[in-house]
C-alpha positions in Angstrom: 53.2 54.3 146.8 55.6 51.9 148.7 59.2 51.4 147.4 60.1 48.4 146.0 62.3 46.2 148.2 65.3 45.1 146.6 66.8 41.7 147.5 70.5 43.2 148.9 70.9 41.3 152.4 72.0 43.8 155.3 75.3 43.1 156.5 75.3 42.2 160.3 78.7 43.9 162.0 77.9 43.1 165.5 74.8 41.6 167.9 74.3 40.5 171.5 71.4 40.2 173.5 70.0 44.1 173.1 72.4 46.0 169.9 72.6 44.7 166.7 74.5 47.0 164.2 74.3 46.9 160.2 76.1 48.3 157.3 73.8 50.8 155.5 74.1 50.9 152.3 73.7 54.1 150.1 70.3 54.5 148.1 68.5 53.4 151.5 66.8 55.6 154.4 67.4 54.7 157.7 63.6 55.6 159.3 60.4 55.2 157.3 59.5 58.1 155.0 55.9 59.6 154.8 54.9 57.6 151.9 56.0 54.7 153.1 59.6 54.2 151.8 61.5 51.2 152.6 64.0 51.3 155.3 66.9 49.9 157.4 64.5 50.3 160.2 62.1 48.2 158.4 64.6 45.8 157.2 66.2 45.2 160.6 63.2 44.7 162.5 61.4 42.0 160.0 64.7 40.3 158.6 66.9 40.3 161.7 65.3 41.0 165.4 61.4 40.6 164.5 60.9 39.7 168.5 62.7 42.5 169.8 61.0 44.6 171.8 62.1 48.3 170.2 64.5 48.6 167.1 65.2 51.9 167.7 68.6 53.2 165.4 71.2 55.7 167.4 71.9 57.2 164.1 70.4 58.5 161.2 72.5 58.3 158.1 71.1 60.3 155.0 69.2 58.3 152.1 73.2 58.3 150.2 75.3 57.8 153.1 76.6 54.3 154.0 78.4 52.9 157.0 77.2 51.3 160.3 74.2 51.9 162.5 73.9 50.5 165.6 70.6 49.8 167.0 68.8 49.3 170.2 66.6 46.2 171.1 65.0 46.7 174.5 64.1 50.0 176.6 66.7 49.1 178.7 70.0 49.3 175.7 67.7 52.7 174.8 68.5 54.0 178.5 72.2 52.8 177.9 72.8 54.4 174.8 71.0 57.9 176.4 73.6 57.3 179.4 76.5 57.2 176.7 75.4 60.0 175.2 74.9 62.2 178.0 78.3 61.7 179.2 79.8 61.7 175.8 81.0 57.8 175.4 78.8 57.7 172.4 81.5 57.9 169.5 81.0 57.9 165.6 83.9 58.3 162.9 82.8 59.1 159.4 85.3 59.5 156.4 84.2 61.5 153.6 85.9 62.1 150.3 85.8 66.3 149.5 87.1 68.4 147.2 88.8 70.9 146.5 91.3 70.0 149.2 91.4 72.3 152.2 94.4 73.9 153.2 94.6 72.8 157.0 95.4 69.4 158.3 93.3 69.7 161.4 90.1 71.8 162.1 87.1 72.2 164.5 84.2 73.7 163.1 81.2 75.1 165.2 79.0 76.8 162.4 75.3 76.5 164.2 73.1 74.8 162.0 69.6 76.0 160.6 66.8 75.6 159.0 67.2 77.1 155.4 64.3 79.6 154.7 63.9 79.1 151.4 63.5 75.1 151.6 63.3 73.5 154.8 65.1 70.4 153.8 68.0 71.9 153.6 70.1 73.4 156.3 72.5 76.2 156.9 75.7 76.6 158.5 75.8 79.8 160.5 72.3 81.1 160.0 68.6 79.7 159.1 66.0 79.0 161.4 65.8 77.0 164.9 69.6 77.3 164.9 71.3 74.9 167.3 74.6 74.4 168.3 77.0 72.3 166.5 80.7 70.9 166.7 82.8 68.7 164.1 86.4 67.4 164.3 88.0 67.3 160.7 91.3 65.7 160.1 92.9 65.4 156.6 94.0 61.4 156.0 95.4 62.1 152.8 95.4 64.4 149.7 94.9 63.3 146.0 94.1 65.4 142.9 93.2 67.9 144.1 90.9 65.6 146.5 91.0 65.0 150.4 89.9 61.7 152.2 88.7 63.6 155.5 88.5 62.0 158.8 85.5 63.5 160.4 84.4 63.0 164.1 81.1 64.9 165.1 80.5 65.7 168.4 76.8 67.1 168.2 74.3 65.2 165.9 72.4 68.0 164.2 70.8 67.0 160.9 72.9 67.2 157.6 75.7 68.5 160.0 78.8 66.9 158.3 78.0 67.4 154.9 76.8 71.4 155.9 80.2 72.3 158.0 82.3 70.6 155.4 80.9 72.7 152.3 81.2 76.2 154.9 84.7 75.2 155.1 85.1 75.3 151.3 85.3 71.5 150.9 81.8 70.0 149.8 81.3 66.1 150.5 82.1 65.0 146.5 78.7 64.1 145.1 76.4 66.2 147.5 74.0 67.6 145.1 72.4 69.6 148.4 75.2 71.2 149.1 77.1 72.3 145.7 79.3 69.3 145.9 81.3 68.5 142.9 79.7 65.9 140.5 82.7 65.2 138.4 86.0 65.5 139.5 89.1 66.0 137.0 92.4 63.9 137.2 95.3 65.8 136.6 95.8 63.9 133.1 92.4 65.4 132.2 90.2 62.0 132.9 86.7 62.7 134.1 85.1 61.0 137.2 81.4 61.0 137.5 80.6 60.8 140.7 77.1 59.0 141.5 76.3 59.6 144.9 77.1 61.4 148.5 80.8 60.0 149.6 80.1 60.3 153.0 80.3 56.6 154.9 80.1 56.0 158.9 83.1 53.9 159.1 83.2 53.4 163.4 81.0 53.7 166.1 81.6 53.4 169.9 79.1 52.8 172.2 80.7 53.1 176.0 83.9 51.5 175.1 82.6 48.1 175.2 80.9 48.0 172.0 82.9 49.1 169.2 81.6 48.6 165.4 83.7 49.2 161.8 82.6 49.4 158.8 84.7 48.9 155.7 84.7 51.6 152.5 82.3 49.9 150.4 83.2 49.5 146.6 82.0 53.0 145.3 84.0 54.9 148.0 87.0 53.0 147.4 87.3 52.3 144.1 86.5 56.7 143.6 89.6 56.9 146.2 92.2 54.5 144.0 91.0 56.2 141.0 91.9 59.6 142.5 95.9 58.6 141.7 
Protein backbone atom coordinates (compact mmCIF):
# COMPACT_ATOMS: atom_id res chain seq x y z
CA UNK A 1 0.00 0.00 0.00
CA UNK A 2 1.33 3.52 -0.91
CA UNK A 3 2.14 6.07 1.89
CA UNK A 4 0.13 8.78 2.26
CA UNK A 5 1.62 12.13 1.09
CA UNK A 6 1.56 14.68 3.56
CA UNK A 7 1.14 18.41 2.51
CA UNK A 8 4.82 19.68 4.10
CA UNK A 9 6.44 21.75 1.07
CA UNK A 10 10.22 20.73 0.48
CA UNK A 11 12.45 23.53 1.19
CA UNK A 12 14.55 24.56 -1.91
CA UNK A 13 18.38 25.58 -0.63
CA UNK A 14 19.89 26.01 -3.99
CA UNK A 15 19.10 25.42 -8.05
CA UNK A 16 20.65 26.30 -11.34
CA UNK A 17 20.32 24.87 -14.59
CA UNK A 18 21.25 21.02 -13.62
CA UNK A 19 21.44 20.74 -9.24
CA UNK A 20 18.72 21.62 -7.25
CA UNK A 21 19.18 20.79 -3.44
CA UNK A 22 16.36 20.33 -0.63
CA UNK A 23 16.13 20.13 2.97
CA UNK A 24 15.01 16.55 3.92
CA UNK A 25 13.04 16.36 6.46
CA UNK A 26 13.04 13.44 9.06
CA UNK A 27 10.09 10.83 8.77
CA UNK A 28 10.87 10.80 4.89
CA UNK A 29 12.98 8.31 2.57
CA UNK A 30 15.11 9.72 0.17
CA UNK A 31 14.64 6.80 -2.79
CA UNK A 32 11.41 4.86 -3.31
CA UNK A 33 10.85 1.85 -0.99
CA UNK A 34 9.59 -1.54 -2.36
CA UNK A 35 6.05 -0.95 -1.53
CA UNK A 36 5.99 2.03 -2.90
CA UNK A 37 6.72 4.56 -0.08
CA UNK A 38 6.66 8.18 -0.74
CA UNK A 39 9.98 9.94 -1.26
CA UNK A 40 12.16 13.11 -1.68
CA UNK A 41 12.97 11.52 -4.91
CA UNK A 42 9.33 11.47 -5.75
CA UNK A 43 8.58 14.73 -4.37
CA UNK A 44 11.45 16.56 -6.21
CA UNK A 45 10.93 15.18 -9.47
CA UNK A 46 6.84 15.89 -9.67
CA UNK A 47 6.79 19.24 -7.40
CA UNK A 48 9.99 20.87 -8.42
CA UNK A 49 12.01 19.68 -11.86
CA UNK A 50 9.20 17.39 -13.52
CA UNK A 51 11.16 18.18 -17.04
CA UNK A 52 14.34 17.30 -15.98
CA UNK A 53 15.95 14.77 -17.59
CA UNK A 54 17.35 12.50 -14.40
CA UNK A 55 16.72 13.42 -10.69
CA UNK A 56 19.19 11.46 -9.45
CA UNK A 57 20.10 12.31 -5.38
CA UNK A 58 24.10 12.25 -4.47
CA UNK A 59 23.06 11.21 -1.03
CA UNK A 60 20.98 9.06 0.72
CA UNK A 61 19.96 10.24 4.12
CA UNK A 62 18.10 7.48 6.32
CA UNK A 63 14.16 7.55 6.64
CA UNK A 64 14.98 9.92 10.36
CA UNK A 65 17.74 11.89 9.15
CA UNK A 66 17.25 15.48 7.96
CA UNK A 67 19.50 17.93 6.24
CA UNK A 68 20.23 18.79 2.49
CA UNK A 69 20.43 16.58 -0.55
CA UNK A 70 21.62 17.85 -3.53
CA UNK A 71 20.49 16.42 -6.66
CA UNK A 72 21.44 15.96 -10.29
CA UNK A 73 19.23 17.01 -13.28
CA UNK A 74 20.99 15.93 -16.53
CA UNK A 75 23.62 13.03 -17.38
CA UNK A 76 25.94 15.57 -17.78
CA UNK A 77 25.77 17.18 -13.66
CA UNK A 78 25.70 13.07 -12.95
CA UNK A 79 29.26 12.96 -14.77
CA UNK A 80 30.23 16.15 -12.69
CA UNK A 81 29.20 15.00 -9.48
CA UNK A 82 31.19 11.32 -10.32
CA UNK A 83 34.33 13.70 -11.26
CA UNK A 84 33.96 15.32 -7.67
CA UNK A 85 33.79 12.33 -6.20
CA UNK A 86 36.62 10.62 -7.68
CA UNK A 87 38.87 13.28 -6.89
CA UNK A 88 37.42 13.94 -3.53
CA UNK A 89 35.81 17.65 -3.98
CA UNK A 90 32.53 16.06 -3.06
CA UNK A 91 32.17 17.31 0.68
CA UNK A 92 29.25 16.62 3.19
CA UNK A 93 29.15 17.88 6.98
CA UNK A 94 26.65 16.24 9.29
CA UNK A 95 26.15 17.17 13.07
CA UNK A 96 24.78 14.68 15.20
CA UNK A 97 23.74 15.06 18.87
CA UNK A 98 25.33 11.60 20.94
CA UNK A 99 25.57 10.63 24.12
CA UNK A 100 27.35 9.67 26.55
CA UNK A 101 29.99 12.27 25.64
CA UNK A 102 33.23 10.87 24.39
CA UNK A 103 36.38 11.56 25.92
CA UNK A 104 38.34 12.91 22.82
CA UNK A 105 37.95 16.10 21.08
CA UNK A 106 39.03 14.92 17.70
CA UNK A 107 38.91 11.36 16.13
CA UNK A 108 39.11 9.36 12.86
CA UNK A 109 37.47 6.21 12.87
CA UNK A 110 38.02 3.50 10.08
CA UNK A 111 35.87 0.48 11.57
CA UNK A 112 34.99 -1.45 8.04
CA UNK A 113 31.42 -1.68 7.73
CA UNK A 114 29.25 -5.01 7.27
CA UNK A 115 26.44 -6.63 6.69
CA UNK A 116 25.07 -7.88 10.17
CA UNK A 117 24.29 -11.66 9.93
CA UNK A 118 21.66 -11.89 11.90
CA UNK A 119 19.45 -9.04 10.06
CA UNK A 120 20.69 -7.61 6.97
CA UNK A 121 19.40 -4.22 7.56
CA UNK A 122 21.59 -3.54 9.98
CA UNK A 123 25.30 -3.04 9.69
CA UNK A 124 28.41 -3.72 11.64
CA UNK A 125 31.38 -1.83 12.45
CA UNK A 126 34.46 -4.02 12.21
CA UNK A 127 32.91 -7.27 11.14
CA UNK A 128 29.66 -8.60 9.14
CA UNK A 129 29.41 -9.55 5.77
CA UNK A 130 30.62 -7.82 2.30
CA UNK A 131 32.77 -5.61 4.53
CA UNK A 132 34.07 -2.41 2.85
CA UNK A 133 36.27 0.13 3.82
CA UNK A 134 35.17 3.09 5.66
CA UNK A 135 36.58 6.47 7.16
CA UNK A 136 34.84 9.30 9.44
CA UNK A 137 36.16 12.54 10.79
CA UNK A 138 34.57 13.28 14.30
CA UNK A 139 35.06 16.55 16.08
CA UNK A 140 33.39 17.49 19.41
CA UNK A 141 31.51 21.24 18.96
CA UNK A 142 30.44 21.27 22.43
CA UNK A 143 29.61 19.18 25.54
CA UNK A 144 26.23 19.40 27.54
CA UNK A 145 24.81 17.00 30.19
CA UNK A 146 26.46 14.58 29.74
CA UNK A 147 25.62 15.08 25.78
CA UNK A 148 28.02 16.04 22.70
CA UNK A 149 26.93 17.99 19.54
CA UNK A 150 29.50 16.06 17.16
CA UNK A 151 30.81 17.60 14.01
CA UNK A 152 31.04 14.61 11.73
CA UNK A 153 32.68 14.63 8.19
CA UNK A 154 32.58 11.25 6.28
CA UNK A 155 34.91 10.54 3.82
CA UNK A 156 33.55 7.16 2.43
CA UNK A 157 29.68 6.78 1.98
CA UNK A 158 28.98 3.27 3.14
CA UNK A 159 25.42 2.70 4.40
CA UNK A 160 24.41 3.51 8.04
CA UNK A 161 28.15 4.57 8.31
CA UNK A 162 27.86 7.56 10.79
CA UNK A 163 25.38 6.40 13.00
CA UNK A 164 27.54 2.62 13.05
CA UNK A 165 31.17 4.30 13.71
CA UNK A 166 29.64 6.68 16.24
CA UNK A 167 27.91 3.86 18.52
CA UNK A 168 31.68 1.65 18.04
CA UNK A 169 33.18 4.64 19.54
CA UNK A 170 30.86 4.46 22.58
CA UNK A 171 28.75 7.41 21.57
CA UNK A 172 25.40 6.30 19.83
CA UNK A 173 23.50 9.04 17.58
CA UNK A 174 20.72 10.01 20.61
CA UNK A 175 17.48 8.46 19.31
CA UNK A 176 18.98 5.61 17.01
CA UNK A 177 16.81 2.74 18.01
CA UNK A 178 19.15 0.52 15.39
CA UNK A 179 21.96 1.14 17.01
CA UNK A 180 21.34 1.21 21.04
CA UNK A 181 21.01 4.90 21.01
CA UNK A 182 19.64 6.48 24.06
CA UNK A 183 15.87 7.17 23.93
CA UNK A 184 15.66 9.51 26.92
CA UNK A 185 18.31 11.39 28.13
CA UNK A 186 18.56 12.72 31.89
CA UNK A 187 19.31 16.47 32.76
CA UNK A 188 21.39 16.80 35.59
CA UNK A 189 18.41 18.26 37.78
CA UNK A 190 16.77 14.82 37.00
CA UNK A 191 14.32 16.13 34.02
CA UNK A 192 13.62 13.55 31.44
CA UNK A 193 13.98 14.06 27.58
CA UNK A 194 12.21 11.77 25.32
CA UNK A 195 13.82 11.74 22.35
CA UNK A 196 11.57 10.95 19.14
CA UNK A 197 13.76 10.35 16.50
CA UNK A 198 17.50 9.85 14.95
CA UNK A 199 19.45 13.29 15.71
CA UNK A 200 21.52 12.98 12.92
CA UNK A 201 21.03 16.08 10.22
CA UNK A 202 23.28 16.87 7.01
CA UNK A 203 23.99 20.39 7.74
CA UNK A 204 26.61 21.21 4.46
CA UNK A 205 27.38 19.90 1.35
CA UNK A 206 30.05 20.83 -1.24
CA UNK A 207 30.03 19.90 -4.58
CA UNK A 208 33.59 21.07 -6.34
CA UNK A 209 33.81 24.26 -4.50
CA UNK A 210 31.46 26.07 -6.51
CA UNK A 211 28.33 24.80 -5.23
CA UNK A 212 28.09 24.95 -1.59
CA UNK A 213 24.64 24.09 0.25
CA UNK A 214 23.61 24.61 4.36
CA UNK A 215 21.07 23.52 5.98
CA UNK A 216 19.90 24.89 9.24
CA UNK A 217 19.07 22.54 12.61
CA UNK A 218 15.53 22.10 12.19
CA UNK A 219 13.25 22.64 15.31
CA UNK A 220 13.58 19.06 16.89
CA UNK A 221 17.46 19.10 16.82
CA UNK A 222 17.64 22.42 18.20
CA UNK A 223 15.23 22.85 20.52
CA UNK A 224 16.74 18.92 22.12
CA UNK A 225 20.26 21.00 22.04
CA UNK A 226 18.95 24.22 24.22
CA UNK A 227 17.18 21.88 26.36
CA UNK A 228 20.40 19.93 27.06
CA UNK A 229 21.45 23.21 29.47
Amino acid sequence: MTAQRDATTLAVLYRDARFIAVDKPSGLLTTRGDDGSDSLTDRVRLELAPDAEVVHPLSRLDYEVSGVVLFALDYEATGRAAGARASAKYHREYHAIVSPAPAFDEAEWRWSIGVDPRNPSRRVAAGGREQESAHTVARVMERRSGAAWLELTPMTGRTHQLRVHCAKAGAAVVGDRTYRGARRLTLDDGAVLAVGRVMLHCARVSLGGDIVVSSPWPEDFAALWRALK
